[in-house]
Each structure stands twice: as structure tokens, then as C-alpha cells.
N, C-alpha and C positions, 0 to 999 in steps of 0.2 A: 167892321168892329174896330174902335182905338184900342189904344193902349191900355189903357185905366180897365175898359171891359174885358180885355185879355186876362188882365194880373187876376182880376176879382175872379173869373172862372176858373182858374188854374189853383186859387186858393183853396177854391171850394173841393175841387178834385180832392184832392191831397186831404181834407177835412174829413172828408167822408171816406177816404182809404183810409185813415186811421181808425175812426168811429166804428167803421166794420169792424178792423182786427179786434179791435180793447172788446166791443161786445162778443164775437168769434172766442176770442181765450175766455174771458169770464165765463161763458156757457160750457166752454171743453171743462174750465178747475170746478163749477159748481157740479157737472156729473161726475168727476172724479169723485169729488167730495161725498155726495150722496150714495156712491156706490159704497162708501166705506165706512159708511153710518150703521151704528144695531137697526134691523128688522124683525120682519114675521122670519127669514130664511136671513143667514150668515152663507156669504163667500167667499171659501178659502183657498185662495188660488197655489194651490202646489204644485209647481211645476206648471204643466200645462192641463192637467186635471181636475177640474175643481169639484169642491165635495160641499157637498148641502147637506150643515145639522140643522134638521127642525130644533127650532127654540121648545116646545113644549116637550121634544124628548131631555134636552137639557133641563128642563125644566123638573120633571121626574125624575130622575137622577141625580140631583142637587136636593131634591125632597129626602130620596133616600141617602145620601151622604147623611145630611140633617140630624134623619133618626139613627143613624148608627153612632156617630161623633156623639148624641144625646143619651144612646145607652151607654157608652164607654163613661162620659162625665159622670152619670148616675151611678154605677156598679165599682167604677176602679178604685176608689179612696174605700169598700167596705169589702173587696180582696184581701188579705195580706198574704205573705212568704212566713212559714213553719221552716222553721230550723232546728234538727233533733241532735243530739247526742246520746249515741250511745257505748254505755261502757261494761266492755265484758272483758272477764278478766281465767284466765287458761292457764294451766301450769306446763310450763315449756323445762326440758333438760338444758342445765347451763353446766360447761365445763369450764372452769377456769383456769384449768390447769393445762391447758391443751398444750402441747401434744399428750405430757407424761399422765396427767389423770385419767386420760381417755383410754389409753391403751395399758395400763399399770394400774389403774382405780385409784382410790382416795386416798392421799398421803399420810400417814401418820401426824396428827399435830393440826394439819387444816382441817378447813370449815366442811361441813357438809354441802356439797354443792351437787347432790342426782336430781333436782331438779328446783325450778325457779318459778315463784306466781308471777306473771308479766299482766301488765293492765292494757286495754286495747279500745282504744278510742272511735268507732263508727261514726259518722258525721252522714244526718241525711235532711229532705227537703220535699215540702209540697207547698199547699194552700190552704187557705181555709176561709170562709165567708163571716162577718161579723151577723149574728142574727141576733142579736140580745145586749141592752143596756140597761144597767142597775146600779144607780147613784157612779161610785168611781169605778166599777167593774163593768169589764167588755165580755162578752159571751163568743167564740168564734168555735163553728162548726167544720169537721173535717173530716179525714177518711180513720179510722183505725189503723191502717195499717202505716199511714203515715206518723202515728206517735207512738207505736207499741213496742216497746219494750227499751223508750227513750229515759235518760237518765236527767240529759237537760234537754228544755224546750224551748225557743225564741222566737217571737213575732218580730216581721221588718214589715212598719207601715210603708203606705203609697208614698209619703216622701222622704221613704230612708232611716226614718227612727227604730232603732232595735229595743224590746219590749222582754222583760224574762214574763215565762207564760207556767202558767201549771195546768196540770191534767185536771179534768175535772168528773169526766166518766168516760166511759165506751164500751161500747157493743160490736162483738165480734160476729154476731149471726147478720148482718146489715153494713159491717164494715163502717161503723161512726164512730166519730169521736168529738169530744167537746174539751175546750183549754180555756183558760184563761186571763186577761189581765187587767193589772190595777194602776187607773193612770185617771190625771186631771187633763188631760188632753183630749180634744173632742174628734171620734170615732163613730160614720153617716153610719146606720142601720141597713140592713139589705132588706127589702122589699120583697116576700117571700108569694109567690105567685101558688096555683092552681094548676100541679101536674098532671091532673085528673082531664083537665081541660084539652091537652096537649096533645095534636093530630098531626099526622105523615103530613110531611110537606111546610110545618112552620119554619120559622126561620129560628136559628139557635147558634148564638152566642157564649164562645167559653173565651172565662174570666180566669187566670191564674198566669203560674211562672213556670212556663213549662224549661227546663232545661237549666234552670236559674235565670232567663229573661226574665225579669221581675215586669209583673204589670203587662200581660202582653194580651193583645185582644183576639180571636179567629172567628171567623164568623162561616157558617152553613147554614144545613137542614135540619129538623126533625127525619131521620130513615126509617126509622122504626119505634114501636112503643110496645109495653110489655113482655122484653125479651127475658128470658130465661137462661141458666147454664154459663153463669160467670163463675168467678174462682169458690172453690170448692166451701162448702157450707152457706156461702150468700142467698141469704131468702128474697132478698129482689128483686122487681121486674122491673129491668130497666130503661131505659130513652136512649136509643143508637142512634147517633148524630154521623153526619161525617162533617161534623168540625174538626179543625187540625186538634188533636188533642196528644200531647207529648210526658213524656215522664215529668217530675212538677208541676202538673196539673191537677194532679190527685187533689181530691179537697175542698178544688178549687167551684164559681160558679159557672154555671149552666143557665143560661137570661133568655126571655123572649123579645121580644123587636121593642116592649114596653120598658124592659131594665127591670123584672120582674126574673125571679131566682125561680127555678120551673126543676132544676135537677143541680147533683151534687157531682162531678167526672171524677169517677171512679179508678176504670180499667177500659184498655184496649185489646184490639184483637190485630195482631201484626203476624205477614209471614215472611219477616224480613229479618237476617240475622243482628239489624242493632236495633228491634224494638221499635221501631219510631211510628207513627203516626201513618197505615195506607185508607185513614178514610173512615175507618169502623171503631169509633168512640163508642163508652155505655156509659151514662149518668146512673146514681139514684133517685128517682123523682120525689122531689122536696116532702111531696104528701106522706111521703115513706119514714121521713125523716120530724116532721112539727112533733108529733108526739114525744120520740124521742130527746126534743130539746127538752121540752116542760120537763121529762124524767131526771134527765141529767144532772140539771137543776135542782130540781126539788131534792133528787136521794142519790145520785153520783153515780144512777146506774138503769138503763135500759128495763125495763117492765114489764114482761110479756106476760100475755094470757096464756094456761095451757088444759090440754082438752085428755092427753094422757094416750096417745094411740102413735103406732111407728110404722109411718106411710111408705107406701112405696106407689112408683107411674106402673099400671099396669099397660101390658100390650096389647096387642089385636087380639092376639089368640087367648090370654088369658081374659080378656073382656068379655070373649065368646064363651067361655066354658063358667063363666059366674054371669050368662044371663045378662050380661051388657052389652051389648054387641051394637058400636056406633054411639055408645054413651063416653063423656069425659067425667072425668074428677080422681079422686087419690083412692088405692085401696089400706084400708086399714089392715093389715098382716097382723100386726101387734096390738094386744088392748093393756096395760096397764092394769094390774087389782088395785081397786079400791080409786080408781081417777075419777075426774069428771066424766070422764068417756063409760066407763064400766058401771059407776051409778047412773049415767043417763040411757043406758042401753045399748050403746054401740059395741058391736061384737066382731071379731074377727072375722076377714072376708069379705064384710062391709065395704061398699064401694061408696065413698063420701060428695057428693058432685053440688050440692049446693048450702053454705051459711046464710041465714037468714034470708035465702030468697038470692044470693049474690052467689053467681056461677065459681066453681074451686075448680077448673081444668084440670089444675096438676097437683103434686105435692106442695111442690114450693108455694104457687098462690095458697093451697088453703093452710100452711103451716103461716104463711102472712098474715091472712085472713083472723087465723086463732091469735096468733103473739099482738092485733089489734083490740082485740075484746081483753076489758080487763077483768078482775078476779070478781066473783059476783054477778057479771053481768050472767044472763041467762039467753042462749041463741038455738034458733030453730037448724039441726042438721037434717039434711034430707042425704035419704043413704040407700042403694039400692042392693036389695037381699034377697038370695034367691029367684032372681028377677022379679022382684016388688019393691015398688017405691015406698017409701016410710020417712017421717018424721018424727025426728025425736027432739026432745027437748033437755039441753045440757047447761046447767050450771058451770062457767068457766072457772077455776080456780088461778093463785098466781103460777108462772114458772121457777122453777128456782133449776141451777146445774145439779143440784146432790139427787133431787126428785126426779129428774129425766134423765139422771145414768143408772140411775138402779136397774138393773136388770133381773134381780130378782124376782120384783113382781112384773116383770117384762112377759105376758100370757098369748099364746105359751113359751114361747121364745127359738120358733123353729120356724126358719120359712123355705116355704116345699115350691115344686115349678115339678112341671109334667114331663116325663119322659119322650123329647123329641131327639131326631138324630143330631143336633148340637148338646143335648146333655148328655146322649151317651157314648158319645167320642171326648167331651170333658172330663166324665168321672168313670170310662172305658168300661160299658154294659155293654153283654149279649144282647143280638137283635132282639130275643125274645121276651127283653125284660122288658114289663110296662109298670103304670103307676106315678108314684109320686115321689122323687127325690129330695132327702134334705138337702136343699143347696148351701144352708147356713144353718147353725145351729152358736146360738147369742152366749156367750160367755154368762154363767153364775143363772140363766135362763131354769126355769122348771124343766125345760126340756133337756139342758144340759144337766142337770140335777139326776134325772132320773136315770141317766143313761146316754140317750139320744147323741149320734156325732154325726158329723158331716158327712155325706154319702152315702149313709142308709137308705135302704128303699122301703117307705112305707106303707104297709098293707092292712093296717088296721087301727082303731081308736078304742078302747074299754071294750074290745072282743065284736066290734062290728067291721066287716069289711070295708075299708077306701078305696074306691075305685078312681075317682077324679075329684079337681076343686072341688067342683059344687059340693060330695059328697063328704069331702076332710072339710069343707067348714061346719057346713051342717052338723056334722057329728059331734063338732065342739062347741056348738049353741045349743047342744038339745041334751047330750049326754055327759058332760065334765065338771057339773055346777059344782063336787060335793070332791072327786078325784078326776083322775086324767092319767092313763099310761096310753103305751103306741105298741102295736106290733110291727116288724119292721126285720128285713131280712138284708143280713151282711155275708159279704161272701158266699158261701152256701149254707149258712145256717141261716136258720127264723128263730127269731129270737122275739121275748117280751121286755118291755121295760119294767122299772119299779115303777110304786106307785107315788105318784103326786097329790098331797090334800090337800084342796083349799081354804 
């Protein structure tokens, strides 16, 4: 081989050992590359572990980021923060003369100084949701107990503007209230949902300012629905969430995954000594509340229906001895003279379990039930008497507070419970008393009228023996129409009452 053939071989070498490498790297940087591209599966190399997110759970998960960022946008600008003041004013001892007036009294020539009016400024805070607009007036819904007994009221919108607010009704039996103000600035509407609708397990959003976080979003479950046994006189049945829900939430909404208003956050249940939030929130559910607004509005005040009868939960045992035994609803203890309840038939004793076809469990639902029907309307009660079903038919009238404190015509105005060994360790009977105990006897009552006091033992009705419930209601459905006395023994005497006429 010459020269010339050598060089050209030797070129070629060398050609082709470069050609390898450049294609060699190029194939190493484009796997790189490709490893580092989006796919079906992401790989995140940490450390030496690598962890594979499915893109379709990312995927679902950014759906639901989606709709939560989409109820907050929707709900938070028709929030706002209630700011109350209130002013009470107390007369406090002022010495001015201290030491000498204090210990010498009032100096000849000075002022009267045994005591001084001081004024006393309370500052408090909830929520409230806008539900109503009318030309320049905002309508905002909230709790009662968040305005009640405020002197001044202030709304701060979502971006910070303070708003002077007035009262405009509320109802203390349902804990509402309604305020509000007069502005050319424009205030979104809440979107009032179907609490009716509302099942264990949704998802539930609260809207308010809890703590003074202004505008703050929590998000959970529905826990529970138609709860019972919030603060005292609330007819309610409420929606237990365990969303965070904190003091300044009162008022405030209660939204489903839609940005739909489904309840109102009331109150909590805490067994922590600073109150705060372990999980067990209660809404009012909104349905509790629509009617309420139109009232507000139209006459500055709440509207109930009333039926004239003073419910009490009966127990197992008293279920059992009035012939119910395994049945729910309220018993009527009290009837009213002259109510809807007394001309539509319902009598003491009376176990009330269904309005118009719609189950009453307990007191509470059906005292809800009644304050829904208004004055006029006309509802089927079903009432169990004597162990017999009946249907009666009652003309509702309206409620007013003057008409449902009268106790007067409160009939009869005594309610009795049966001699077990927790009544006669409470009102200290011999083993061998039996019968029927006044456990209560109702202030300005016919019963109180005639005689009757708290812990008589009663043993008769207009000269007929009582042995048990069945037999003391009976006796005042069948024999009281015209009068009503009791015989009833105290101490060791038997004694009669006077007489009562109707």
C-alpha cells in the first residue's frame, strides 16, 4: 500500500470515530430529554426514590381545587362582618372626696356624690349573608343574638367598606335577625339553596369572620341533619357540619359545593375551656329561615302560626301508660280556652304525632311545624287518645307573645307524672304513696286559682277517683266541660280544691 492509501485510510478512521461519538451523545441528550417531558406518569426523582403521580389523580384534584376557589368567588363578596355596639349604662358609687368622704360622709357645702350613672360601651361581631336587594337597599340575614340588644350596627363589606346598618326585625324563637343598608354600591345576592335537600355526607362550606378574620373560607361535611337541643327556646332543627366554625361565624353562610346557601352557623358544641371549634358546628337550614325574610320585610317581625296547646317530649314510660307505646310526636299537657287547639278538638293528653300527614317526633319539630302554617290556614292534626288514632281538623290562628303567656286560660295548668322512685326521693313520699304527683303547677293557671301547689298528690277529679294518666286525662275530657276541682292530699290531710267555671 503507498503513502497516499495510508493517509486516506487513517482519515477515514478518525471520521468515523467521531461520527460514532456526536450520534453516541445525541441519543444519550435526546433520552435525557424525553425522560423529562410531561406524560401519562411524571417522575419525580427524590433522592433515590422515585414516586409516580397518575396525571388523572392530578387531574381530579385540580377539578376539585376548581370548584372550591368557584364557591369562595361566588359566596365571599355577599358575606359581610356585623359590628355592634352596645350601650349599657349602671349606676356605680363615686367618691370624690376620698379618703375624707369615704370614711366621714359628705362634706357640708359639696356636691352629692353616693353615687354616679357611668355609660358602658360593649363592642361585638358576627356575619351576616346579603339575601335581598331593593332599588338602594341591601337586605343582610343573621343570627339574633348577634344584634340584640345593639345600640349601633355596622356592616364591613368584602373589600373593606364600613356601611352604618339598622335593625330591621328578629325572632328570638329561631335566633334571626335581619339589618340593613342604604348604598348606591353594588352588593352580589346569595343564592339561597334547598336545605330540605341536604344529606350526611355533602360537602359544606362556611362563609364568615370567625375570630375577626374577615372573609375566611372552612370547608367539611354535612354530619348530621335535623338536630335538636341547641340553646335554650331555639325551635330548630339543625345541620351539624364539622366545618371549622369559630366565634364570628355566627350569621354567617353555610354553602354547598354549588355556592348555594343551604344553612345559617349558628352555635357550637365545645368541651374545651376557650370555646373554639372541635368539629361539632349547627347551622339553621336556610328553609327555616325564606319565610322569615319575606316577614321581616314586609312587617319587621317574624309570623308564626299558633295552634294554643303547651307541649311536652313524653318518655317510654309515660308513652306506655297513655297507650303509645313505641309511637313518637309531642304530648299536649296544656290546651288553651278558647285556642285553635280547644275549638278544633284537641284535649289534654293528647299525643300529637302527625300535621298534615308530616311526622312531629318531638315538641320542637311540631312547634316548627305550627309557627310554619299561617293564621287561617286550616291543618289535619292526627292525635293519639286513649290509644285511638283521630284526626282533627284546626283552624291555625296568628301567634302573638301577650296570647301565649296568658296562663290564665292555660287548662288546666297542672302537670302531673306518676309516682316512681325518682319522684318520691325528689318530693320525699312514703313507699306506700302512689298516684299522681303535681310536679308543676303554672303560675295565674285555673289550677293555681283554685288551690292546687306543687307536690300534692292527686287522687281525684269532680269526685271521681285518679288512679293513673290514662285515667286523669280521661276524667278531664269527659267530666270538666262546665267546672273542674281536684282532690288531692297533702301531708296527711285530703283535702278538696275550689271550684273552677269555665
Amino acid at each position: 500500500m503507498n503513502l497516499t492509501k495510508r493517509l486516506s485510510s487513517k482519515n477515514l478512521f478518525v471520521f468515523n470515530l467521531v461520527l460514532v461519538g456526536v450520534i453516541f451523545g445525541f441519543s444519550l441528550a435526546f433520552l435525557s430529554f424525553s425522560c423529562s417531558t410531561p406524560g401519562s406518569n411524571k417522575v419525580v426523582l427524590a433522592e433515590e426514590n422515585p414516586v409516580i403521580i397518575p396525571e388523572s389523580a392530578l387531574e381530579t384534584a385540580e377539578e376539585l381545587q376548581t370548584a372550591f376557589r368557584s364557591v369562595a368567588d361566588k359566596v365571599l363578596s355577599s358575606v359581610v362582618e356585623i359590628q355592634t355596639v352596645a350601650v349599657r349604662r349602671q349606676q356605680t358609687p363615686s367618691y370624690p372626696g376620698i379618703p375624707w368622704e369615704f370614711f366621714f360622709g359628705p362634706q357640708e357645702g359639696a356636691p352629692d356624690s353616693r353615687s354616679q350613672e357611668r355609660e358602658y360601651r360593649s363592642q361585638g361581631m358576627g356575619s351576616g349573608i346579603v339575601v335581598r336587594h331593593d332599588r338602594d337597599t341591601y337586605y343582610v340575614l343573621t343570627n339574633n343574638h348577634v344584634v340584640e340588644g345593639a345600640t349601633e350596627i355596622s356592616l364591613v363589606a368584602f373589600d373593606g367598606t364600613v356601611y352604618p346598618a339598622e335593625l330591621v326585625g328578629r325572632d328570638d324563637r329561631k335566633d334571626l335577625a335581619m339589618v340593613s343598608i342604604k348604598t348606591a354600591d353594588q352588593f352580589p345576592v346569595a343564592v339561597l339553596g334547598n336545605s330540605d335537600a341536604v344529606r350526611v355526607g355533602d360537602w359544606a362550606i362556611a362563609v364568615g369572620n370567625p375570630l375577626g378574620f374577615m372573609s375566611s373560607v372552612t370547608m367539611g361535611i354535612v354530619s348530621a341533619v335535623g338536630r335538636t337541643g341547641g340553646p335554650a327556646g331555639n325551635i330548630n332543627d339543625f345541620i351539624q357540619t364539622d366545618t371549622s366554625i369559630n366565634s364570628g361565624n355566627s350569621g354567617g353562610a353555610l354553602v354547598n359545593i354549588r355556592g348555594e346557601v343551604i344553612g345559617i352557623n349558628t352555635w357550637i358544641a365545645s368541651n374545651s375551656s376557650s370555646g373554639g371549634s372541635v368539629g361539632l358546628g349547627f347551622a339553621i337550614p336556610i328553609n327555616n329561615a325564606k319565610r322569615a325574610i319575606d316577614d321581616f320585610i314586609s312587617s319587621g317581625s317574624a309570623i308564626y302560626g299558633w295552634l294554643g296547646v303547651s307541649l311536652t317530649d313524653p318518655d317510654r314510660e309515660m308513652l306506655t301508660a297513655l297507650s303509645a307505646e313505641g309511637k313518637r310526636g309531642a304530648l299536649a299537657s296544656q290546651v288553651f280556652i278558647d285556642s285553635p287547639a280547644d275549638k278544633g278538638g284537641i284535649k289534654p293528653g293528647d299525643i300529637i304525632t302527625h300535621v298534615d300527614g308530616r311526622e312531629a317526633r318531638d315538641s320542637t319539630t311540631l312547634s316548627r311545624m305550627v309557627g310554619d302554617l299561617r293564621a287561617g290556614d286550616r291543618a289535619a292534626f292526627t292525635v293519639i287518645r286513649g290509644g285511638a288514632v283521630q284526626d282533627l281538623q284546626v283552624r291555625i290562628e296568628a301567634r302573638t307573645d301577650e296570647v301565649a303567656a296568658n296562663n290564665k286560660k292555660l287548662w288546666p295548668g297542672v302537670l302531673v307524672v306518676p309516682v316512681t322512685e325518682q319522684v318520691r326521693s325528689a318530693f320525699s313520699l312514703n313507699n306506700n304513696v302512689q298516684g299522681l304527683i303535681a310536679a308543676q303547677v303554672l303560675a295565674d293557671s285555673p289550677a293555681e286559682v283554685i288551690g292546687l301547689k306543687r307536690g300534692d298528690l292527686i287522687t281525684g277529679i269532680n269526685g271521681e277517683t285518679v288512679r293513673d294518666l290514662q285515667s286523669f286525662y280521661r276524667l278531664l275530657r269527659e267530666n270538666t266541660s262546665r267546672e273542674l276541682w281536684f282532690s288531692f292530699t297533702r301531708g296527711d290531710s285530703s283535702l278538696d280544691t275550689l271550684k273552677f267555671r269555665r
